[in-house]
C-alpha positions, 0 to 999 in steps of 0.5 A, a space after each residue: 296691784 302695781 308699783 304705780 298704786 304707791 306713787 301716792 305714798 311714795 309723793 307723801 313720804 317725800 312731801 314729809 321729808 321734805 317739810 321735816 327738812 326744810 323746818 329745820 333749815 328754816 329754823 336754825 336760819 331765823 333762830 338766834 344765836 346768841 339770845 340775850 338774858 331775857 330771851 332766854 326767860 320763860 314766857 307764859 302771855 307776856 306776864 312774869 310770874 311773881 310766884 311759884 305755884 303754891 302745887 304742882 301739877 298733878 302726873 295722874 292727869 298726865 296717866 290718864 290722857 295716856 291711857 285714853 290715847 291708848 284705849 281710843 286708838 284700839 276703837 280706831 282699830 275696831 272701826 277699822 276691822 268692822 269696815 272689813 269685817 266680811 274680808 278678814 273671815 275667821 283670821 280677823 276675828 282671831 286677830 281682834 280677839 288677840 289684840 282685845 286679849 292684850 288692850 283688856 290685859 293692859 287695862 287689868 295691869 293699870 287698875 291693878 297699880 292703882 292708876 285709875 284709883 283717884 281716892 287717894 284717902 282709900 288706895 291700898 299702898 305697899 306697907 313693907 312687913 317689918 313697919 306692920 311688924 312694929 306698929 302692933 
């Protein structure tokens, strides 16, 4: 390999700062400077908001999309290490098989927490020992 079979990285990396850049500059250019009262005003399709939600928005919605990020990238790197499966020998197997370690290890800590428990009725909570004490 030569410097050269970088160039098409090096054009990419300089294209992005140049895109992060020139964002910016644009931005602060069209920004205003001094919004008035109703532009600082939440905006959800044109129509104010008469009423504050009756429940927020649940975070386990939010966990569980992280987790699926999570566990679709390791697929993503799966795919990439079957591509390369002939090339990677016993080296790529022992570093599938740590990383596989780590991604399952992951999985057993969040299951044991309770995030992917979505029966709220049946979770097991932490009672501290002086409440169990009390009530028998």
């Amino acid at each position: 390999m030569t410097l050269a079979d970088y160039l098409p990285i090096a054009v990419m990396a300089v294209l992005a700062a140049g895109f992060v850049g020139v964002s910016m500059v644009v931005s602060r250019l069209f920004s205003p400077h001094r919004p008035t009262p109703e532009k600082l005003e939440p905006y959800e399709c044109g129509i104010v908001p008469e009423q504050e939600p009756s429940q927020r928005f649940p975070v386990k919605f939010y966990l569980v999309a992280m987790l699926f990020v999570i566990f679709d990238v390791e697929i993503i790197f799966l795919f990439a290490w079957a591509s390369r499966f002939d090339d990677l020998a016993w080296y790529g197997i022992a570093a599938v098989g740590i990383f596989t370690f780590f991604v399952l290890e992951t999985l057993f800590y969040v299951w044991k927490r309770g995030a992917l428990d979505w029966n709220v009725h049946r979770r097991r909570r932490y009672v501290p020992a002086e409440v169990t004490e009390e009530a028998a």
